[in-house]
PASEBA-1860 file (N, C-alpha, C; in nm, 3 decimals):
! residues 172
1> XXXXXXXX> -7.812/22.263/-2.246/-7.915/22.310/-2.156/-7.864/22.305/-2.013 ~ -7.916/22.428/-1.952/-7.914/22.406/-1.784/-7.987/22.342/-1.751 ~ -7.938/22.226/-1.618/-8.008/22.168/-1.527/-8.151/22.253/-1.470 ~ -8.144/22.383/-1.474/-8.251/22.437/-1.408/-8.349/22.452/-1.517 ~ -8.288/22.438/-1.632/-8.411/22.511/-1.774/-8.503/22.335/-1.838 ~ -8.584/22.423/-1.854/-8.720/22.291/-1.883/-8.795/22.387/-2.009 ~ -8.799/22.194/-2.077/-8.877/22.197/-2.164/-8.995/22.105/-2.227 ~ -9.108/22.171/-2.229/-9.238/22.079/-2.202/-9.281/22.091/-2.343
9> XXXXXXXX> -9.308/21.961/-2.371/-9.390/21.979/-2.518/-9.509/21.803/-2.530 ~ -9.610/21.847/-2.606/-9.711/21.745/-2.631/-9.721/21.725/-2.798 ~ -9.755/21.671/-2.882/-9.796/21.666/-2.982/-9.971/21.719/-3.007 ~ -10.001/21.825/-3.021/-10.147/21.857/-3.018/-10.212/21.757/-3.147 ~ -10.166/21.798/-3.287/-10.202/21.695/-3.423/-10.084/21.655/-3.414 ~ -10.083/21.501/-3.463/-10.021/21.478/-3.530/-10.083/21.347/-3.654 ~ -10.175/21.368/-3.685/-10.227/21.235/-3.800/-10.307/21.169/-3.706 ~ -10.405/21.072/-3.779/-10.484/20.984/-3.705/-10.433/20.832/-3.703
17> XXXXXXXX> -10.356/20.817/-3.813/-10.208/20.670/-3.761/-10.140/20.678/-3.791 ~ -10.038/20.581/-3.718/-9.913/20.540/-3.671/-9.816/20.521/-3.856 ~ -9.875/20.497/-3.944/-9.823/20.488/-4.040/-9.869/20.525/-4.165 ~ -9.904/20.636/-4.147/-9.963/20.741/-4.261/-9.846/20.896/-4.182 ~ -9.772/20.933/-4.262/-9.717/21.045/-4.273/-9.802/21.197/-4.311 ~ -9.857/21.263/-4.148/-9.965/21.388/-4.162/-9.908/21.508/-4.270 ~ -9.999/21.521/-4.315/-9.974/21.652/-4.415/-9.940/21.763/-4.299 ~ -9.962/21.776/-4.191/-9.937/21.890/-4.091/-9.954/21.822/-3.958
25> XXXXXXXX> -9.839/21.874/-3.852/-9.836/21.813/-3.713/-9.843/21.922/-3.627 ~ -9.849/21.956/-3.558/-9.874/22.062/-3.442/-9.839/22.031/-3.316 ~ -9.710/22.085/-3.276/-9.678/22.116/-3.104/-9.687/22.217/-3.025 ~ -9.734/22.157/-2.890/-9.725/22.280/-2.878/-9.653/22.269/-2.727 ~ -9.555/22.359/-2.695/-9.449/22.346/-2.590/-9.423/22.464/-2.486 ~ -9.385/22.448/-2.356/-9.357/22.572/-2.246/-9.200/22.558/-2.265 ~ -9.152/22.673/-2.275/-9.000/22.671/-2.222/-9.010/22.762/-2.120 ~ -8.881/22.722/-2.046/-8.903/22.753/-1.891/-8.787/22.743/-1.830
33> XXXXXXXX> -8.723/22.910/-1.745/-8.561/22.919/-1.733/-8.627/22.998/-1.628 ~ -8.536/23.007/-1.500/-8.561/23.088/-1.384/-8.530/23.243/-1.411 ~ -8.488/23.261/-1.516/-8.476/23.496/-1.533/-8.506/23.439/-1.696 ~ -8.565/23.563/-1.725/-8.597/23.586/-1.851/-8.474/23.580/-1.930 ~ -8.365/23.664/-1.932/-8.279/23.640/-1.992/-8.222/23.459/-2.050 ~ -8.288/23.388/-1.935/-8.242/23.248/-1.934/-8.327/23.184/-2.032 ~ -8.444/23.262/-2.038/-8.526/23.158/-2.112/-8.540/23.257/-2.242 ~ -8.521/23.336/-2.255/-8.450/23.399/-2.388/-8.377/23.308/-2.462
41> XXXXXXXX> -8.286/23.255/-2.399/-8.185/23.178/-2.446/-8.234/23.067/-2.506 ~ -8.245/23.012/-2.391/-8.347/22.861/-2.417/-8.424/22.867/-2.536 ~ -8.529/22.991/-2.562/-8.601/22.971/-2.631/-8.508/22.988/-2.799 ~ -8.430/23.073/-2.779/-8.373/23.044/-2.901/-8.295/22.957/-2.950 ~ -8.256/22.816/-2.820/-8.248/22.699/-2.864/-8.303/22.619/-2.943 ~ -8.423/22.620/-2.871/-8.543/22.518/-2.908/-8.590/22.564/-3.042 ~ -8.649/22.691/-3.101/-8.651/22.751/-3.204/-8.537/22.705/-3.308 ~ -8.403/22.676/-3.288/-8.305/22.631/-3.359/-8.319/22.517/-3.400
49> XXXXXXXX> -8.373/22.416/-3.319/-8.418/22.279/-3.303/-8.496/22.274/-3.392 ~ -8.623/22.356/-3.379/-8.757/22.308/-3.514/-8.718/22.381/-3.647 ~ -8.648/22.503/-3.648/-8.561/22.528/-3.735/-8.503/22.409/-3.844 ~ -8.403/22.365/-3.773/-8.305/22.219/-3.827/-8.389/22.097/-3.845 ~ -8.516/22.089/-3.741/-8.585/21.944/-3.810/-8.657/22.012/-3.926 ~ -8.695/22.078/-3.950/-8.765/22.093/-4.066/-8.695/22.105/-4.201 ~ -8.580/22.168/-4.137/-8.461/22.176/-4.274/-8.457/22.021/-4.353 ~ -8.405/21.921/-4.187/-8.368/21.808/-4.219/-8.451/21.716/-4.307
57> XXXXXXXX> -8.602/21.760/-4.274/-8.711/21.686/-4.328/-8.764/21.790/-4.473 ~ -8.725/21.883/-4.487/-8.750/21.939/-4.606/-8.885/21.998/-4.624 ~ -8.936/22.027/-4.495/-9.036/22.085/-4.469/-9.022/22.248/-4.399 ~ -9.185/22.276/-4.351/-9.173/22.402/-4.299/-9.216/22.401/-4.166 ~ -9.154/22.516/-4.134/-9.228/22.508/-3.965/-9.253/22.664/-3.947 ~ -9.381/22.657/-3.854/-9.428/22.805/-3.799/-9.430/22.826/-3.683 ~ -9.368/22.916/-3.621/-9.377/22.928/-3.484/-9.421/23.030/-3.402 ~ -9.555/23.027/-3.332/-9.596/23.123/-3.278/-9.607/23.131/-3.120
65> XXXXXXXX> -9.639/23.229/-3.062/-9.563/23.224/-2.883/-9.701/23.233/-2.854 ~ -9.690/23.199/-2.732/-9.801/23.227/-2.609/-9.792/23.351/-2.533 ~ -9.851/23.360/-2.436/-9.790/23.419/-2.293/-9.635/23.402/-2.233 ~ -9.535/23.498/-2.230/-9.456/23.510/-2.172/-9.465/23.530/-2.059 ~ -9.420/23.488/-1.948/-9.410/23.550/-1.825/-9.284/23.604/-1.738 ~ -9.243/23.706/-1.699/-9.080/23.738/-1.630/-9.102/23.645/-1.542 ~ -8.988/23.625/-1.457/-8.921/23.564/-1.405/-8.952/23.619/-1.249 ~ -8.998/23.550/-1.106/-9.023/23.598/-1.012/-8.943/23.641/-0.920
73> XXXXXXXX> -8.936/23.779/-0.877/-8.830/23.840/-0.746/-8.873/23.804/-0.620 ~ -8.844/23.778/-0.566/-8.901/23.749/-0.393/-8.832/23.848/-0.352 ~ -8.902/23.903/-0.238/-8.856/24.007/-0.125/-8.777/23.925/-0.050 ~ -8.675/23.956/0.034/-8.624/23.908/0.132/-8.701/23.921/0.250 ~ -8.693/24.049/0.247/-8.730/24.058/0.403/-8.895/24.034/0.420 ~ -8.988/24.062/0.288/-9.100/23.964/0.357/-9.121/23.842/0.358 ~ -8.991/23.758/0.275/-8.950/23.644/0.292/-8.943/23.612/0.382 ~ -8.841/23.674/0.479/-8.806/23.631/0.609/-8.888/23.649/0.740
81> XXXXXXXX> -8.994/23.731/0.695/-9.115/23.764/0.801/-9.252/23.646/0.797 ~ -9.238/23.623/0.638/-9.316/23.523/0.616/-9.271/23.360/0.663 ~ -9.148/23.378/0.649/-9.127/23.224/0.712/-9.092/23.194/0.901 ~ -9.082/23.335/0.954/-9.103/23.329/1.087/-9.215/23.314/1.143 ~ -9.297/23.289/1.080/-9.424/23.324/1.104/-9.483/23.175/1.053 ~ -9.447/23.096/0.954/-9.432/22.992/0.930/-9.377/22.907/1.007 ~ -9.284/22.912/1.114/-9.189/22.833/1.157/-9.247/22.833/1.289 ~ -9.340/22.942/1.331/-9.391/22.918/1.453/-9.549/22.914/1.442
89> XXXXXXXX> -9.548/22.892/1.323/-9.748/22.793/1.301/-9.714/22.625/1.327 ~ -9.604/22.569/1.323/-9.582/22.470/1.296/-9.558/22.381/1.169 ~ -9.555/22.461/1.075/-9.558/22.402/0.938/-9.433/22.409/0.900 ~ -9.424/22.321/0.845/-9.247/22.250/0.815/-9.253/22.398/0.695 ~ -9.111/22.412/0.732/-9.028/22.557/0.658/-8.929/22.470/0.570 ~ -8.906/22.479/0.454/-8.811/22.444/0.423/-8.644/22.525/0.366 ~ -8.552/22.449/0.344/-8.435/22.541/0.322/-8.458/22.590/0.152 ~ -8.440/22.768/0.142/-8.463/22.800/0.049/-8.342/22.680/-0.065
97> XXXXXXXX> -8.219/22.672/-0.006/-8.108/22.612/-0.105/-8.175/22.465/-0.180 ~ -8.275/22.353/-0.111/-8.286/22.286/-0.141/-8.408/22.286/-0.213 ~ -8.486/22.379/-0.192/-8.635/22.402/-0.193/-8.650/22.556/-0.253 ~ -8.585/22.638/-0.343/-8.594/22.756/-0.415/-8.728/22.857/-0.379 ~ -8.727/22.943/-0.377/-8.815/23.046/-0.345/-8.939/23.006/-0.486 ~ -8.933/23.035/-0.552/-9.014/22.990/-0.719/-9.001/22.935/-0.768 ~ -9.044/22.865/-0.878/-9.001/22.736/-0.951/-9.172/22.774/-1.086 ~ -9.128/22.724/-1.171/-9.222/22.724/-1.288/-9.257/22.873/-1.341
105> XXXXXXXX> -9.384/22.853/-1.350/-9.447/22.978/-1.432/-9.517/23.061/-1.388 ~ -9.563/23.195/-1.359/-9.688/23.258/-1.328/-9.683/23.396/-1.356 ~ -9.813/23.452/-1.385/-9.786/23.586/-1.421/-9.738/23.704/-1.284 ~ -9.743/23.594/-1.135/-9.710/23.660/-1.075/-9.531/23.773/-1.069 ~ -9.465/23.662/-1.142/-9.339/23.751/-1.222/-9.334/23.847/-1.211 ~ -9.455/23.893/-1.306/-9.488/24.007/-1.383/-9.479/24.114/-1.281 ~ -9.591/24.063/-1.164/-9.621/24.172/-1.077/-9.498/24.199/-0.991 ~ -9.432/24.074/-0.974/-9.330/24.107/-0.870/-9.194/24.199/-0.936
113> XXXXXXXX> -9.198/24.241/-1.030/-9.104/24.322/-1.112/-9.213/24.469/-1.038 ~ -9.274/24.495/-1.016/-9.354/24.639/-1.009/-9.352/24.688/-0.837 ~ -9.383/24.527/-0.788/-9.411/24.553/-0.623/-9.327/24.451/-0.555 ~ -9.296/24.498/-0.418/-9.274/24.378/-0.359/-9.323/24.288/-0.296 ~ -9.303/24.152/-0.339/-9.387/23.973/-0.304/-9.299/23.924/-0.300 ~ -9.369/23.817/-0.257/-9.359/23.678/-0.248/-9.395/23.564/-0.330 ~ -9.350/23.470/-0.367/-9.449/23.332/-0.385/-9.424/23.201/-0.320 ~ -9.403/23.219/-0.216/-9.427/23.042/-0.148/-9.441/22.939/-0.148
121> XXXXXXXX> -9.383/22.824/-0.141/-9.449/22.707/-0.166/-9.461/22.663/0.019 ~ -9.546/22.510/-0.003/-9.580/22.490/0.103/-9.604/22.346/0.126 ~ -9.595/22.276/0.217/-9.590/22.137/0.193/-9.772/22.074/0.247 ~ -9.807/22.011/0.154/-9.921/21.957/0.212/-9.962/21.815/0.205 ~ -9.862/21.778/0.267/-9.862/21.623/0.333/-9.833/21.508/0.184 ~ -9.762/21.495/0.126/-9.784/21.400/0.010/-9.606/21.489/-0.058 ~ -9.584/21.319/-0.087/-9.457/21.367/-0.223/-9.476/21.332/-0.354 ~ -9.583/21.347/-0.336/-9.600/21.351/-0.521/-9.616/21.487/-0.595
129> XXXXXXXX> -9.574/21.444/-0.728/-9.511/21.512/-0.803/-9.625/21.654/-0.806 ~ -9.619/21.790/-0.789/-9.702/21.892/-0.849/-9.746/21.833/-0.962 ~ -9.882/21.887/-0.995/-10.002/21.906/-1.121/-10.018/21.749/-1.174 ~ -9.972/21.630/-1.040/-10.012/21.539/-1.101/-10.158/21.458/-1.017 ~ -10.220/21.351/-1.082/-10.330/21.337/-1.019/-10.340/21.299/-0.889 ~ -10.242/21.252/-0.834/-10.176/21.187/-0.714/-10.168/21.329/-0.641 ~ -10.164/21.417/-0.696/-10.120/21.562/-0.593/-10.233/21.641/-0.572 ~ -10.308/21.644/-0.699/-10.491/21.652/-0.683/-10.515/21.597/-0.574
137> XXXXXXXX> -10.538/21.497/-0.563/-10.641/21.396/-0.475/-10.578/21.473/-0.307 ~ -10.430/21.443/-0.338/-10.387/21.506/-0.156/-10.421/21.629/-0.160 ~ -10.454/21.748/-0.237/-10.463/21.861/-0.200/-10.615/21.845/-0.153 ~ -10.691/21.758/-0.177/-10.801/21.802/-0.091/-10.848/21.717/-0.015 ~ -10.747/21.714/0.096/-10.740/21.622/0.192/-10.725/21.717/0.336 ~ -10.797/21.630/0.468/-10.780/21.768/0.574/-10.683/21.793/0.633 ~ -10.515/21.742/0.589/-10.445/21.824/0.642/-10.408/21.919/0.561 ~ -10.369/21.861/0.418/-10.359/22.022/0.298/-10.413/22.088/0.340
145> XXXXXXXX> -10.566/22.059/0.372/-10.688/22.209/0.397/-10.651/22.311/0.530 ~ -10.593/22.175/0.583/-10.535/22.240/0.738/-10.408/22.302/0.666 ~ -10.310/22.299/0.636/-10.192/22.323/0.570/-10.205/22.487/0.545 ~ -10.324/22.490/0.434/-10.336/22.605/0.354/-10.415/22.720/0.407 ~ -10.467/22.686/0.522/-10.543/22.734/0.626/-10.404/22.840/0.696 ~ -10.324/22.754/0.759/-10.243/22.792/0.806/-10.121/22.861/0.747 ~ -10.160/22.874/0.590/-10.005/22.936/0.515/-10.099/23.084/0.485 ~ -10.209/23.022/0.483/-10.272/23.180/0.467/-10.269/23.277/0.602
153> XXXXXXXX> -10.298/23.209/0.671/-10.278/23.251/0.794/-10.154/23.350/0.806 ~ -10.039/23.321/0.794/-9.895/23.345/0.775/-9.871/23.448/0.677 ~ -9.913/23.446/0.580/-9.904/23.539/0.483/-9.998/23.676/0.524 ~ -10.113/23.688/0.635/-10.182/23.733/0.637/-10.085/23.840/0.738 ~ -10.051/23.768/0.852/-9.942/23.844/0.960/-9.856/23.910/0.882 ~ -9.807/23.863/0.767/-9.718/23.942/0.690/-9.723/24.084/0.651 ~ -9.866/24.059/0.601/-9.919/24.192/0.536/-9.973/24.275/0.659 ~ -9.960/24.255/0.756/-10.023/24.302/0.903/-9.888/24.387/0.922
161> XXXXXXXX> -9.758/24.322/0.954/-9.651/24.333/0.971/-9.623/24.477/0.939 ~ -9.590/24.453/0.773/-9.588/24.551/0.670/-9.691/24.637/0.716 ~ -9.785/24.692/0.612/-9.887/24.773/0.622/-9.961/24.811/0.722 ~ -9.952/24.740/0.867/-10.022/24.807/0.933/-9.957/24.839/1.055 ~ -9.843/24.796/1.086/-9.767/24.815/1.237/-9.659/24.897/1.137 ~ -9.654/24.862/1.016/-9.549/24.979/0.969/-9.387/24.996/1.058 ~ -9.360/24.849/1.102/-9.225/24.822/1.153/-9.106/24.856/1.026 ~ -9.112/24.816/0.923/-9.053/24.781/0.827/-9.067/24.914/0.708
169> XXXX> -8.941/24.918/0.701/-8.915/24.936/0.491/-8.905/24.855/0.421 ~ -8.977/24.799/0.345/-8.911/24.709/0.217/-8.820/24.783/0.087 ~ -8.743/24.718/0.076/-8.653/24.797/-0.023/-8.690/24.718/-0.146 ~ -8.689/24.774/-0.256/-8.743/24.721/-0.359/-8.617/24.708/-0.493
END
């Protein structure tokens, strides 16, 4: 596996104890690679994986998908309009190298294969981990609110930029 590729899984069933062997267990898991092609891959790792445990255990396994989502393109250049614009709201900008344009999942992918976007991240006061409860609690706190106030803000000049002063081509 690549350092960049992730793989999330929970046990949905698995038996009601610790030492009774379930007639049926159920997982259910995200795989997750920054281009589709990547998680193509991946996924036909992991698939290999429940493949071979089931062999090993002499059982069966079924595997059915969720939602796929592509992989997100960022624009450059409303990248770069969006973070000038960021950099003089005062809100800490960070370096794309350390801090990646996208990260995880969204169907925004999808759209950004058709049009040109963005997806942003943004800092709102706290280093705790995304989607954990610790990151809840700070997001609704008044500088996040102030934070998100101000990234909307930014994104808003963007689309001003673009579409209505009509300075720009975006190349797609």
């Amino acid at each position: 596996m690549k350092p960049s590729w992730r793989v999330h899984g929970i046990f949905s069933k698995g038996g009601d104890k610790p030492n009774i062997v379930p007639a049926e267990a159920e997982l259910w898991y995200y795989v997750r690679a920054p281009t589709t092609s990547e998680v193509n891959a991946l996924l036909h790792k992991v698939e290999n994986c429940f493949k071979s445990a089931a062999t090993a255990l002499d059982c069966t396994v079924e595997i059915s998908y969720g939602t796929r989502y592509k992989n997100v393109i960022s624009n450059r250049t409303l990248g770069t309009i969006y973070r000038n614009y960021l950099a003089a709201s005062g809100e800490p900008v960070t370096d794309e190298k350390t801090h990646p344009i996208s990260r995880g999942s969204t169907d925004f992918g999808d759209v950004s294969h058709v049009t040109p976007g963005i997806h942003p991240f943004f800092y709102i006061h706290t280093n705790a981990t995304a989607h954990s409860i610790e990151f809840n609690s700070a997001a609704n706190t008044t500088q996040a609110l102030t934070s998100t106030f101000n990234v909307a803000t930014c994104l808003t000049k963007t689309i001003v930029d673009i579409n209505y002063k009509k300075r720009l081509k975006i190349q797609f």
